[in-house]
C-alpha positions as CSV (number, residue, x, y, z in Angstrom):
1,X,136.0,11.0,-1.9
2,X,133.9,12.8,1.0
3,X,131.1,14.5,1.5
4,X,130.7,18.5,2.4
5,X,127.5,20.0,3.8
6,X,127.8,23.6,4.0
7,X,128.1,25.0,7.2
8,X,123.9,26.7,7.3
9,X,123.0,22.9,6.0
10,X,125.4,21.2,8.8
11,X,123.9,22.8,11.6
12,X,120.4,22.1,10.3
13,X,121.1,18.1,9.7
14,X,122.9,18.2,13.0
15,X,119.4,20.1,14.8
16,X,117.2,17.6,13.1
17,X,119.2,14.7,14.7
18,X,119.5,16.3,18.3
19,X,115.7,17.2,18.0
20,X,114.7,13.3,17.1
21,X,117.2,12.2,20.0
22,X,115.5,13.9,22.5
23,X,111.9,13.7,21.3
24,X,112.0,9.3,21.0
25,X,113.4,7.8,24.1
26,X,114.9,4.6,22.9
27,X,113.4,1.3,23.9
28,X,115.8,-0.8,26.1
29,X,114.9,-3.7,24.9
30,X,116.0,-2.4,21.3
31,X,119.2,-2.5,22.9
32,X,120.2,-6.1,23.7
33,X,122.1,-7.8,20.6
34,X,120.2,-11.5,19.5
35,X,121.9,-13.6,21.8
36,X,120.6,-11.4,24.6
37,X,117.5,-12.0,23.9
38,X,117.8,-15.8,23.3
39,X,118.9,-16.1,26.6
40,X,116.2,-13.5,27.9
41,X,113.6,-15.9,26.7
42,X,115.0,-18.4,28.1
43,X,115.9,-17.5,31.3
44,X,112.5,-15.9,31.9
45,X,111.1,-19.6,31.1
46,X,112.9,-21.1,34.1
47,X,116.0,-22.4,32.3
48,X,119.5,-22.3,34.3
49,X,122.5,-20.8,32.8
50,X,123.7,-24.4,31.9
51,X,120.7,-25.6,30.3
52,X,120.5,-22.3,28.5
53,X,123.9,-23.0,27.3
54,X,123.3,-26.2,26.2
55,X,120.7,-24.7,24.0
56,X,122.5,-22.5,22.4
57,X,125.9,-23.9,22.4
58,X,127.6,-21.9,24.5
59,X,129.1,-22.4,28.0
60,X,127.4,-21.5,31.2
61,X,129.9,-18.5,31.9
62,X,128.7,-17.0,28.3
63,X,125.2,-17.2,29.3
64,X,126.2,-15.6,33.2
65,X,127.9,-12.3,30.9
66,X,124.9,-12.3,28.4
67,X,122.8,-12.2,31.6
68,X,124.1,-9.8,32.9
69,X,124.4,-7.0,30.5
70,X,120.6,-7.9,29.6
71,X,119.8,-7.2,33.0
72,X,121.8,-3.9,33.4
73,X,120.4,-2.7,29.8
74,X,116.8,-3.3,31.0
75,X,117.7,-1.9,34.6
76,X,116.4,-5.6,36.2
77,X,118.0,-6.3,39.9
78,X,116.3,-9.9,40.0
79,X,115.2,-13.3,38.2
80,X,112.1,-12.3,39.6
81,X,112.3,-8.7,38.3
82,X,113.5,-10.3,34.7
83,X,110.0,-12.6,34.8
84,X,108.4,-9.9,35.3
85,X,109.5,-7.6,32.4
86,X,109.7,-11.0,30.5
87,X,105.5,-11.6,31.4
88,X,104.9,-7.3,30.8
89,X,106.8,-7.3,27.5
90,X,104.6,-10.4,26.0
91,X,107.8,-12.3,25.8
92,X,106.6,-15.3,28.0
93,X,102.5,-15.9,27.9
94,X,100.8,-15.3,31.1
95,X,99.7,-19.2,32.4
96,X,96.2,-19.4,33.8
């Protein structure tokens, strides 16, 4: 029930792969799951971890680990550094 390549076609498949690895550098923002973007949005709009919880029915020390790994995936140190990515990224509307 498997598959076999041979050998001249395994090394080709594999160069192919490495060759599309290294030539698209990956979004970070591709990398946060749903929820990490729900709370994203949400904490770029101002919302504290409680309220954000209260949104989206989970407790305030869900939303504090969501934030977090958002924030290391996008490299972000800040709230203000997250509004900022949030305002360049389209996510939130710049308000005149």
């Amino acid at each position: 029930g498997r598959h076999y390549l041979s050998p001249p076609l395994s090394e080709r498949a594999i160069e192919t792969y490495a060759e599309k690895a290294n030539s698209t550098p990956m979004d970070p923002y591709e990398t946060l799951t749903t929820r990490e973007r729900e709370v994203l949005h949400l904490a770029a709009e101002g919302y504290t971890n409680t309220a954000i919880g209260d949104r989206l029915s989970i407790s305030a020390r869900t939303v504090e680990t969501h934030r977090a790994n958002l924030m290391r995936k996008l490299g972000l140190q800040t709230q203000t550094d997250l509004i900022r990515y949030a305002l360049h990224r389209g996510i939130i509307p710049l308000q005149d």
